[in-house]
N, C-alpha and C positions, 0 to 999 in steps of 0.2 A: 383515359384508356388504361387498363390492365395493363401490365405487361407480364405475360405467362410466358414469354421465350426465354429470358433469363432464367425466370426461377426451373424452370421446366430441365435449362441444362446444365443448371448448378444441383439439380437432383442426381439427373442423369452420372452424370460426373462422379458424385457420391458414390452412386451404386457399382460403376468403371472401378474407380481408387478400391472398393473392399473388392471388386473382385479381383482385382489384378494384386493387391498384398496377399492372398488364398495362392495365387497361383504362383507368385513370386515365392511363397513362403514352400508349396510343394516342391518349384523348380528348385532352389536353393537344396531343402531335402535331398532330392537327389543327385544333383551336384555335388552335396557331400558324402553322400552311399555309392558314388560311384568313386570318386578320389581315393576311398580305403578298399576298393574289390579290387580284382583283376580283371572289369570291365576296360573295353578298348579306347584308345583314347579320345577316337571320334565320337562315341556316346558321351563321353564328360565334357567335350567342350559342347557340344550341343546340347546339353542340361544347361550347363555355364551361360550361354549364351542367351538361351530362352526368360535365365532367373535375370538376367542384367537386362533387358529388352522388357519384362512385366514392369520391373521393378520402377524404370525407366519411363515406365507408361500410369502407372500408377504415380510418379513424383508430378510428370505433367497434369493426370487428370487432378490431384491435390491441388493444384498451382490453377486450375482452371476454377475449382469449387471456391477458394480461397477469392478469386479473380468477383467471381458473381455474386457474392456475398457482399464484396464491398461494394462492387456498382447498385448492388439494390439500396445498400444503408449512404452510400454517397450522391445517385441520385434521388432521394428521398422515395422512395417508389414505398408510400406506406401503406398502398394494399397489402405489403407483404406484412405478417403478423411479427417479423422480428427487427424490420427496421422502426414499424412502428412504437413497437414497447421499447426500442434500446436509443432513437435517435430523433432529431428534429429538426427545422429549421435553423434553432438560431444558434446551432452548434458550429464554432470552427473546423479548421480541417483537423487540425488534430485531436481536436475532441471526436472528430464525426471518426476519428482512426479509432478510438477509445471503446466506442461504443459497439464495436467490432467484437470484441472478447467480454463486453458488459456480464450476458448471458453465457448458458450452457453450451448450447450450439458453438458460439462461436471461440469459448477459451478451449473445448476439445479442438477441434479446425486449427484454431493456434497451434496445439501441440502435435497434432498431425503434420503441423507445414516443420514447425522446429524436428521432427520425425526424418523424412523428407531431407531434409537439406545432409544432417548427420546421417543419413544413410549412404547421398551421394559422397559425402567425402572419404564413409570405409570403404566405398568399393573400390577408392581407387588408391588408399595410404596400408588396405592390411587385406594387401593380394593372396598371402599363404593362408588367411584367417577368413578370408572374405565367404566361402559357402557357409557353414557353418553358423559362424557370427550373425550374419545375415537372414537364416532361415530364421534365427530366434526373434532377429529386428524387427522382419518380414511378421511375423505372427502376432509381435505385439501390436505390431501398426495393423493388422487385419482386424485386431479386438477394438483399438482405438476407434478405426474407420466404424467401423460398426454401430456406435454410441452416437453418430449423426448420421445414418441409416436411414432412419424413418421411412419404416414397410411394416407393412403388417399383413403376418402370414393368413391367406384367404383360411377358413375351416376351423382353425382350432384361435384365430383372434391373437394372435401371439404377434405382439409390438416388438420392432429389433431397433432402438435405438428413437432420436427426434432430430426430425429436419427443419435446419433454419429457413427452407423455403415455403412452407405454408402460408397461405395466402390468409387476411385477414379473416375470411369469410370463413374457411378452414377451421379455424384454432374457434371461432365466435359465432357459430350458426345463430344463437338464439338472439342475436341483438336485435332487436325490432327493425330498425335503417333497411335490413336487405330486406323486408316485404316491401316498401316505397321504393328502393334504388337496389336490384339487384350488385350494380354494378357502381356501389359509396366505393369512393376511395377517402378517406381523410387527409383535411387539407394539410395537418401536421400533427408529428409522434408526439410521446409524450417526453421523450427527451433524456439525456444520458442524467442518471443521478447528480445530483449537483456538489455534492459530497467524491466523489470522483472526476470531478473538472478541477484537474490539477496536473501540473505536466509530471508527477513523477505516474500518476496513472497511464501516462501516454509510455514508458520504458517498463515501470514496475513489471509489471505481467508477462509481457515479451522474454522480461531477462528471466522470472520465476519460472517460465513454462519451458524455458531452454532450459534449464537447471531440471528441472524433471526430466524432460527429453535427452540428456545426457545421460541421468543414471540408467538407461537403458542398456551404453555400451559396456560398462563396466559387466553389468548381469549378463549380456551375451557371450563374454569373453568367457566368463565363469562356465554358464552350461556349456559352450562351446568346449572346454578345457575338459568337464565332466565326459561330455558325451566320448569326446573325442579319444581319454585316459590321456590326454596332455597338461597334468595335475599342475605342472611347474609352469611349463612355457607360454600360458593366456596372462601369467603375472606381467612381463612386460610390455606387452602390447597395453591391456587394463592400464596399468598405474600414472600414466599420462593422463588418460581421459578421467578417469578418479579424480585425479587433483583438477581439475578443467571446470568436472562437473560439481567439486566441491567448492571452486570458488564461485563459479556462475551461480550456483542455488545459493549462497551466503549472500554474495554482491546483491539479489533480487532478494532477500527476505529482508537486508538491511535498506534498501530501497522501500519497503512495505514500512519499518519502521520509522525510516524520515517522515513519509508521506504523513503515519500516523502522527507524529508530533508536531507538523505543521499545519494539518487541517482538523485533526479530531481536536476534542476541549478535555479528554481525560487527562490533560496534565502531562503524558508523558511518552515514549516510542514504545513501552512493551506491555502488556497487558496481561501475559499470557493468556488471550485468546482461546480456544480450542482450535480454530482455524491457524491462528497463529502457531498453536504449538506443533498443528499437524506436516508443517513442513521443517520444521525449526528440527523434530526429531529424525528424520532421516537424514538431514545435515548430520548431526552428530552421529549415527551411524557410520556414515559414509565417511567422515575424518579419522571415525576409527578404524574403518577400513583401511585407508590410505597408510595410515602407519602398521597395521601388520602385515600390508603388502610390500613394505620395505625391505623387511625381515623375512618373508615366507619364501625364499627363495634356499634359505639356508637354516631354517628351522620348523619342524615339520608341525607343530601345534600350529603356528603363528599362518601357515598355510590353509590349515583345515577353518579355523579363527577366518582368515580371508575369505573363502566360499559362501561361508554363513552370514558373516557381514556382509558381502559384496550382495548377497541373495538378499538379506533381512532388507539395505535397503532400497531397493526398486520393490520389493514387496508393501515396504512403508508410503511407498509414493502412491503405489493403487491404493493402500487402506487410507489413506489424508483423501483422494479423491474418493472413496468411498462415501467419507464421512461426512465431506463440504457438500457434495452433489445429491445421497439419497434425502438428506431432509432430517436424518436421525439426530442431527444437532437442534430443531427444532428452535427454542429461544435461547438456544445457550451461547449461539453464536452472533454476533451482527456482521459477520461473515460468509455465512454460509448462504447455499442457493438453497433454493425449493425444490421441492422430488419433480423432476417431469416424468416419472413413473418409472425410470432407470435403475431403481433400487436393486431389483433383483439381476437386472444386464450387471451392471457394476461388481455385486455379487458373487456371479457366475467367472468376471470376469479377475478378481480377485483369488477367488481358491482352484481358479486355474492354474495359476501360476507359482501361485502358493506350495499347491501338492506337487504341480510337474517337478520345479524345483527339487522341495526337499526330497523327493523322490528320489530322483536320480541322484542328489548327494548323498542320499542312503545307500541307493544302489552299489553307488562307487566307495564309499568309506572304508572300505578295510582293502581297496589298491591303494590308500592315501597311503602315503609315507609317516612311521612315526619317529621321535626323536628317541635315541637309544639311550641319552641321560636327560637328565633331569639344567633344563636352566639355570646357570647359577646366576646369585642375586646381585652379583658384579660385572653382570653380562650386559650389552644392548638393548639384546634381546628381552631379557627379564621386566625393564621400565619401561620400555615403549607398550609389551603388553600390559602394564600395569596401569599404564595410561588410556591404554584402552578401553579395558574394562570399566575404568572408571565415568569414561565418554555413555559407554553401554549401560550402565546404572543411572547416570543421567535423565541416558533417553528412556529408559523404564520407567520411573519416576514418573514425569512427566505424564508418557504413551498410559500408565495402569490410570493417574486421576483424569486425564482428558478421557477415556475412553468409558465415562461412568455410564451416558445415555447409551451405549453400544451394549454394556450387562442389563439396562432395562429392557433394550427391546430380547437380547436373547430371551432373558426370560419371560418376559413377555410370549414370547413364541410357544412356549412352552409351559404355559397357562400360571404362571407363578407371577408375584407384582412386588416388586424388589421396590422401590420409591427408593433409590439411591439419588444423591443431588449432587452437582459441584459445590465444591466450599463458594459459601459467601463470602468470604475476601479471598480472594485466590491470587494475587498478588500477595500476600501475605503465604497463603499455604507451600505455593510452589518457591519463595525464595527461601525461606525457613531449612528445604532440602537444598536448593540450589548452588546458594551462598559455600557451602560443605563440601560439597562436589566441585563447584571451582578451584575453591581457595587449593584443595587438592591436584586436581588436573595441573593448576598451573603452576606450582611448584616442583612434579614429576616433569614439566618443560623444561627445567632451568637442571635439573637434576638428571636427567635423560640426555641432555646437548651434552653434557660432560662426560656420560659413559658413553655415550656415540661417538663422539672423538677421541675419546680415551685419556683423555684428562686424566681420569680415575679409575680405580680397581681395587683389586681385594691389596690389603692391609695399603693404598694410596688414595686418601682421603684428602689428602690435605689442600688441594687444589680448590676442595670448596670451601674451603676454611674462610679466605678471602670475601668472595663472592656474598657469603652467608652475614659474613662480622659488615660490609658494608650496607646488607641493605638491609639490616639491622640496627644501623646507625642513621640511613635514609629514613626508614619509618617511624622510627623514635620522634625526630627530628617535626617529620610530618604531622604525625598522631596527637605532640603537643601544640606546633602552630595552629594547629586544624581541628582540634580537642575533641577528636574522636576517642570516645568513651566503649560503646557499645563491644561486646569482644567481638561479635560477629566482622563487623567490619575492621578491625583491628588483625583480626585471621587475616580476613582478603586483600587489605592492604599490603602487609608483611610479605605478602604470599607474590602479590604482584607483583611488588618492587625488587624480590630477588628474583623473580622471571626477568626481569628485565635487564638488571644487573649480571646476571649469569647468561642469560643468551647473549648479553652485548658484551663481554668479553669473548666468550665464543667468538662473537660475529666479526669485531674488530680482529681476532687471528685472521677468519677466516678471509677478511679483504684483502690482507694481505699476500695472499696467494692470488686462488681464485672466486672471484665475487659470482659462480654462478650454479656453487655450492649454500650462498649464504641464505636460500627461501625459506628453511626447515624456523631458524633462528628468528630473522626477521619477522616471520608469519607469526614464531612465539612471542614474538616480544607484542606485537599488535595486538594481540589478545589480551596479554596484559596491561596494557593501555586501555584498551576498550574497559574490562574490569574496572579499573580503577575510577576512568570517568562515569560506570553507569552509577558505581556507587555513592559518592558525592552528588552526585548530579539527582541521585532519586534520595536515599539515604538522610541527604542535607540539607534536602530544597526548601526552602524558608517562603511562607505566606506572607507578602508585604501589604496584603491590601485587608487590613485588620479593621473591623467595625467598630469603631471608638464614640459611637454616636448613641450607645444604649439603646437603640431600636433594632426591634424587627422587622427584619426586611420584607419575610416573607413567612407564612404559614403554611404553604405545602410540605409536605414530606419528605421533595428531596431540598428543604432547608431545614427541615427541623429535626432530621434524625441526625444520628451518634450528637448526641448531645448539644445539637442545633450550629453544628459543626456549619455549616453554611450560612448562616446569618453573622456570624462570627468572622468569619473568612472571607465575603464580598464587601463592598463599597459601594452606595446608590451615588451617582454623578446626576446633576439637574443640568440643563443646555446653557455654558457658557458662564456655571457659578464653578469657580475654585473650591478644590477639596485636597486637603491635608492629607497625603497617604505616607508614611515612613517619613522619609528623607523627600519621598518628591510633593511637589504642587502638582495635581491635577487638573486639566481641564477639557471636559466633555466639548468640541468645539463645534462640531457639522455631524450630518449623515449626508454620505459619498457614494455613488455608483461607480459604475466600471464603464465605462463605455469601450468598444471598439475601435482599432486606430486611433487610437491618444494616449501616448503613453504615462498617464497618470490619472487619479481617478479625479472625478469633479461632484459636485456638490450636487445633492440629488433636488433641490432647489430652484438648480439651472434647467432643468427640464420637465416636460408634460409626459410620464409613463402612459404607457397605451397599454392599458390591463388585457393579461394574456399572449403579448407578442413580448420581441426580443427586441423594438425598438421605443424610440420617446421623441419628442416633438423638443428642440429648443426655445427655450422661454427668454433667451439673451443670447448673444452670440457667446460663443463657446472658446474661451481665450487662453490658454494655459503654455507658459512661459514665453509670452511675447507674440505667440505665433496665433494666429486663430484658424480654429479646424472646422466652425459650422458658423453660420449667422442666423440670428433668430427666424425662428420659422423654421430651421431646416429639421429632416427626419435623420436622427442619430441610432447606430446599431449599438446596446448594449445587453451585457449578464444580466436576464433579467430576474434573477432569483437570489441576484448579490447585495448586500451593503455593509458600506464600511463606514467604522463609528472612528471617526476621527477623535484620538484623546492626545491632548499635548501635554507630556511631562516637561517639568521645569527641577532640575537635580538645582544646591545648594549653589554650586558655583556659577549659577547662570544658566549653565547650558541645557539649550532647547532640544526636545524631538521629539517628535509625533508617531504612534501606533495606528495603527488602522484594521483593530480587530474585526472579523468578516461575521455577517449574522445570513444565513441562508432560509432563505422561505419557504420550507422540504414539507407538504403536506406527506409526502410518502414515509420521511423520517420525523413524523410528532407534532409538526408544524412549524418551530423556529431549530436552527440548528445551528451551533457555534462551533467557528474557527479561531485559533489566536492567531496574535501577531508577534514578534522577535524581535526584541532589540537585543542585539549580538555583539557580547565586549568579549574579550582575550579570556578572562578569567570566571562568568558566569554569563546566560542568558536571563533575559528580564521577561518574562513568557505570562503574556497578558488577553485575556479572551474575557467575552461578554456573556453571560451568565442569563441575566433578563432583561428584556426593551420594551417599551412601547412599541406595536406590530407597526413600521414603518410604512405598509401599504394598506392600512385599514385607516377609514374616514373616521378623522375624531367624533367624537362625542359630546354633544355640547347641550348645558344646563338649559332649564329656563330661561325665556329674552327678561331680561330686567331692564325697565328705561329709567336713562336720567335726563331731567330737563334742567338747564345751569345757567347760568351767564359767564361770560368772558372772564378769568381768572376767577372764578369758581372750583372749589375743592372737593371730591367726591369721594366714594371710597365703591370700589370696585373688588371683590373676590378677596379683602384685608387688606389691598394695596390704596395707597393714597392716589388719585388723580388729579390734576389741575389742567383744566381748560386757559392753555396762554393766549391762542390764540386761532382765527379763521381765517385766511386770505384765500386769496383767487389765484389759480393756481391752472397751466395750459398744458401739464403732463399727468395724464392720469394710468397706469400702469392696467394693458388690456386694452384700453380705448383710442379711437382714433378719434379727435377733438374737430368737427370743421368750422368752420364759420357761422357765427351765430349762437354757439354751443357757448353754454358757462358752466364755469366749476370752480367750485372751492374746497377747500383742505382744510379738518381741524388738526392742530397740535396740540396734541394732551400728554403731559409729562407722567407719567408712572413711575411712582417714588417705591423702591424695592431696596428696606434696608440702607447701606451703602452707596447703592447701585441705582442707577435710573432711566429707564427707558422711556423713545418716545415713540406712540403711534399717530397713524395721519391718516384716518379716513378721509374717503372723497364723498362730496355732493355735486351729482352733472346734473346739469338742465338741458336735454337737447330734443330738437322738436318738439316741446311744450310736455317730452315726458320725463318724467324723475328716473335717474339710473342713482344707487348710492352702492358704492364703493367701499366693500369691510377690508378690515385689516386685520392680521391673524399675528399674535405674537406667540411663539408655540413657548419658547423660552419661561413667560407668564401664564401659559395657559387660557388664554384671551382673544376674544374677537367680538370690536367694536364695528358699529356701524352708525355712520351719520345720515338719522332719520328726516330731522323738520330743522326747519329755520325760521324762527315767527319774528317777521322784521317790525311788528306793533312793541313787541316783549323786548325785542333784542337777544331772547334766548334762542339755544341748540338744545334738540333734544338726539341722545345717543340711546344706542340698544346694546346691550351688555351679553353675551355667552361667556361661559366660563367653561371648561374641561381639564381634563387631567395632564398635567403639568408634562412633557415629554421627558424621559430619564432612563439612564442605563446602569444598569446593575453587575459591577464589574471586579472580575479577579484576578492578582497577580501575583506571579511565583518567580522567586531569583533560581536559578539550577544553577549551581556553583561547580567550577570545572568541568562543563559538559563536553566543552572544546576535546579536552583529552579523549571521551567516548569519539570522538568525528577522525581527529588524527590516530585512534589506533586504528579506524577501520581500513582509513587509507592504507598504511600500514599493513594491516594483514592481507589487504589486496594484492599491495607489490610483493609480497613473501610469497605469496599462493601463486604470480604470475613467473618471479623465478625459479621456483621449483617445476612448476608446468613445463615451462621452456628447454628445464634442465635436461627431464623426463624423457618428453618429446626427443631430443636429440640423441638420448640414450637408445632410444628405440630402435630410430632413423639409422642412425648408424650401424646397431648390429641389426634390422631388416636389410640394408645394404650389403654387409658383409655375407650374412647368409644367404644372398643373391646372388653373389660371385661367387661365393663357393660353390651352387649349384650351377652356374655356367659353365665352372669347370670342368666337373664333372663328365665321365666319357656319355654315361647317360641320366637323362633325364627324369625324376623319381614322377611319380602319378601326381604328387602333390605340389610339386615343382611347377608341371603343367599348371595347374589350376591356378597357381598363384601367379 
């Protein structure tokens, strides 16, 4: 059965939510055109009232659309076209949460509901600011809403937007199924990326889209201040949410980065991406926002500096969603979505805001306030812009090479064929500038906290004297333990360590008073933290698993360029043979699956896969630490696009532990796709991922039968290996069969002499009901499958049937990151700096919103705006 009542009123709903953010957004309008006339007071609260009741109605109908989106993707109802492409059966719950924002429809919907929730909370923390603010919130959520729309205007053909409720049949008329079954449902989707089944997928996105959804208030405070000529007073309400919205959008892009280093195989957390950089750059915007809204309260550049920051970035957040959503990144990203025709909505919806903005900050610029001298270079004020700018040179960098496909299609438009590309190492291009810009930025930290507390001033230097000569002594000290050469990093270190040396002198005064001034310092000091561990940690990282075996692994292409750099750098593992790598013993030992409810994985051995579902058949009972969770026969849930390549390291001193690199069966991403696995020490990670496998769900392949006919302690030679038939007995357990009465079987043992090493196989021969069943045996380790054919009891000989095929092996690499720990502890770090300052903010606010309360209470009468607030 269809179900069209859900989708029908998760549409409906849709169309509710835009039209009530339109009316919310006119109510609000005039809400605040009436607060500045000498209309009466009964028309402003009845605007007021109308804009808080839309608004109101519009959060419920969101919370409704939000509601039916997941009852369709939760109860798998895959006639509809977006639970089928994003979700499946053998998704957990939190996966099945996951696959909720997979697609387009539903990460906008995300940001509508994070929309939503921050709207209700200014209505009711910034009552003097709340029309205003609001008309502008109101109007962005009216654009957002709009982009899951999905109408099309009868006449002129004009699509507004794409609804995640189309029904399969909708999105896929031509599939042939609906002439036989008008009414196919699919029995299941195709299922959430498996590259995204990872629980930082289940937070990352959530926390990213709140971080977008943030920078919206700072921008409202902004126009609100423009429109309003209240040039000074949107600064303090803003710079809370600023800092809120700048650690939220760091916390989730550094959440993007873990994810990246624990599930991708590029070796590392940052790539610079194009997707990655498109959020990564309105962070830095917005940090430099935050600090000249420190200062723009008492210095009138560092104000106008705020407007244009505060505007550049929410303007950067539409152009990132521009760039991920219309498709313009084409191959440049493995980030980005595909166009669902939104390019020019997106667009339209872009240089909307674009012009309203700089507009009216045109408008207004010459009411701005200017400053009547000039900064001096021993001021506050002076390094915090200094540090600004430099944030802003940054993100230009950055914003000019990421945006290279965006000058093709311009000009493209415009009949001209530019073929600009991104650099071919772009890791390379973008650190080359980056490296410069840091080592800078974070030295104006440590030098900044000093003219901010006044440490220092004109002819009073000496204060950093200290500071400078120690962590100049620190880095020396470093630079030769650590025999960093290179100047580049020799800059960024130096640069680090007096950040960190100079804020924490700072910071250490500053506990000593009050600890809830100390976020500015602390947040400095995390940064340089982070610094220093990304650079060791990428900079340093050392390849231990070196080819010492004079062969080539491979002949493709991504082994044999930069100068066969990948043959050079893997290690081939054969099943259960020892290999020399550095300092460890290696040993290739099992392929593992995941099962469901058992918290560890088991041996993909243990059970019968059922090709195309998420379960397997046990082949033994299922025993894992004493406890046992299935008994043969039974039907187990697992990952069925998981395995892990169990490798056991053996270091010098004895001690054991095992990796369990992940390989995923991603026809969507190429075919095999690799995850590493962590081993995690104080002082480096040992970050090891599998490269090339034998396809673990494809039927081997096996030679020509070759037979041997032998007698009893008879020597053969199979596939180069030596065999010896010891012996045949009779034998009442044969694996598969159930033996009853009557039934015989016997068993050869043939020893397989391999080197060192010697394995033995035991084919079966049954006799039951006068027919022959012979029982092969498969040694994947050798590459071998015997089977015992005849027994001629005149000869006294056995004859066997020999297959051979290619040996199972995994082709594997491993990188030490040295001091990466320090990249993990600055983050924490900059988190608690960013959460005490927030807090500070916040309460600074609180307090004068309060005071300016009472003072209006007092008051004989009550101002227009007084009301409204």
């Amino acid at each position: 059965m269809i179900h069209h009542t859900i989708g029908n009123a998760g549409h409906l709903l849709v169309i509710i939510a835009f039209v009530t953010a339109i009316l919310a957004t006119y109510a609000y309008f005039k809400t605040t055109q009436a607060s500045t006339s000498l209309q009466d007071l009964e028309t402003l609260n009845s605007w007021k009232r109308f804009a808080r009741t839309t608004f109101f109605v519009h959060m419920a109908a969101v919370f409704g659309v939000v509601f039916s989106l997941y009852w369709i993707i939760g109860n798998h109802y895959f006639e509809y076209h977006y639970a089928w492409k994003n979700s499946s059966l053998s998704l957990p719950t939190g996966y099945t949460i996951s696959s909720f924002w997979q697609d387009q429809e539903g990460s906008f919907l995300l940001w509508i509901f994070w929309n939503v929730i921050l709207g209700f909370i200014l209505i009711f923390t910034n009552r003097s600011w709340e029309a205003p603010v609001m008309t502008i919130f109101a109007l962005v959520q009216a654009f957002l809403t709009s982009m899951i729309l999905g109408v099309v205007i009868p006449g002129i053909d004009l699509k507004i937007g794409s609804t995640p409720f189309l029904l399969l049949k909708e999105v896929m008329p031509d599939m042939p199924v609906w002439k036989m079954d008008p009414n196919f449902i699919p029995k299941d989707g195709n299922g959430l990326n498996p590259l995204l089944q990872n629980y930082w997928m289940v937070i990352h996105p959530p926390t990213l889209f709140l971080g977008f959804a943030s920078t919206i208030i700072p921008f409202s405070f902004a126009m609100a201040g423009l429109w309003l000529k209240k040039t000074h007073e949107w600064i303090r309400p803003a710079l809370p949410w600023s800092l809120l919205s700048a650690m939220i959008l760091g916390v989730g892009i550094l959440m993007g980065a873990y994810w990246a280093y624990e599930t991708l195989n590029f070796g590392s957390y940052w790539n610079w991406d194009p997707v990655e950089n498109t959020s990564f750059v309105p962070w830095l915007i917005l940090v430099a926002a935050v600090h000249t809204m420190i200062i723009a309260r008492r210095n009138a550049t560092a104000l106008k500096t705020s407007f244009i920051l505060t505007i550049a970035t929410f303007v950067l957040v539409l152009y990132s969603t521009f760039m991920t959503r219309s498709g313009i990144l084409g191959n440049a990203s493995v980030h980005s979505f595909t166009d669902l025709g939104l390019s020019g909505q997106l667009l339209i919806y872009l240089l909307t805001f674009l012009v309203v903005s700089i507009g009216l900050l045109i408008y207004r610029w010459k009411m701005l306030p200017s400053d009547e001298e000039e900064v001096s270079t021993y001021s506050q004020e002076f390094w915090i812009f200094i540090g600004a700018t430099l944030l802003c040179l940054s993100g230009f960098q950055i914003l000019a090479t990421t945006s290279i496909p965006v000058y093709n299609k311009i000009a493209e438009a415009f009949g001209t064929v530019l073929n600009l590309a991104l650099p071919a190492d772009q890791v390379a291009h973008y650190n080359k500038f980056q490296l410069w810009f840091f080592s800078l930025i974070i030295i104006l930290t440590g030098i900044g906290q000093f003219f901010w507390w006044k440490r220092v001033g004109k002819d009073k230097l000496q204060a950093l004297y200290n500071p400078l000569l120690l962590a100049l002594v620190i880095s020396a000290a470093i630079i030769t333990f650590e025999g960093v050469k290179d100047i580049r990093y020799i800059a960024i270190l130096t640069a680090s360590v007096f950040a960190i040396v100079a804020n924490g002198s700072i910071l250490l005064d500053i506990l000593k008073g009050n600890y809830n001034l100390s976020g500015g310092a602390i947040t400095h000091v995390g940064v340089a933290l982070m610094l220093i561990g990304i650079m060791f940690s990428s900079a340093y990282e050392q390849v231990v698993s070196i080819n010492n075996s004079g062969l080539m692994i491979s002949r493709s292409e991504e082994f044999t360029q930069n100068d066969n750099k990948e043959n050079k750098e893997n290690i081939t593992l054969w099943l259960n043979k020892p290999e020399r790598m550095g300092e460890y013993m290696l040993t290739w030992k099992d392929v593992r699956i995941e099962p469901r409810h058992i918290p560890s994985y088991i041996s993909k051995s243990w059970v019968d896969l059922i090709e195309g579902d998420y379960r397997a058949v046990a082949l033994r009972d299922i025993v894992v630490d004493d406890k046992q969770y299935y008994a043969k026969g039974d039907t187990l849930e697992i990952a069925p696009e998981n395995f892990y390549y169990e490798v056991e390291y053996r270091e010098p001193s004895g001690r054991v532990f095992n990796l369990f690199p992940r390989v995923q069966i991603n026809p969507r991403m190429g075919g095999i796709v690799s995850s590493p696995d962590i081993q995690r020490k104080v002082d480096k990670d040992l970050y090891t991922y599998v490269s090339m496998v034998t396809n673990p769900t494809a039927e081997p392949v096996w030679s020509q039968t070759e037979n041997f006919t032998v007698n009893l302690r008879d020597t053969f030679f199979v596939n180069d290996y030596v065999a010896v038939l010891d012996q045949v007995v009779r034998t009442d357990d044969v694996e598969g069969m159930q033996l009853a009465e009557g039934d015989a079987a016997v068993k050869a043992i043939i020893r397989i002499l391999d080197n060192e090493q010697e394995f033995v196989i035991t084919p079966s021969f049954v006799i039951r009901d006068r027919m022959v069943a012979r029982k092969p045996e498969v040694n994947k380790e050798l590459g071998l499958r015997l089977q015992f054919q005849e027994i001629n009891p005149q000869t006294g000989q056995f004859t066997f049937s020999v297959n051979t095929t290619q040996k199972d092996f995994i082709v594997l690499k491993a990188i030490e990151k040295p001091l990466i720990n320090i990249l993990w502890l600055g983050t924490l770090v900059l988190v608690i700096g960013f959460i005490l300052a927030t807090i500070r903010r916040f309460r600074d606010f609180i307090k004068m919103r309060d005071r300016e309360a009472k003072a209006d209470k007092r008051k004989p009468g009550k101002s227009k705006t007084s009301v409204v607030a």
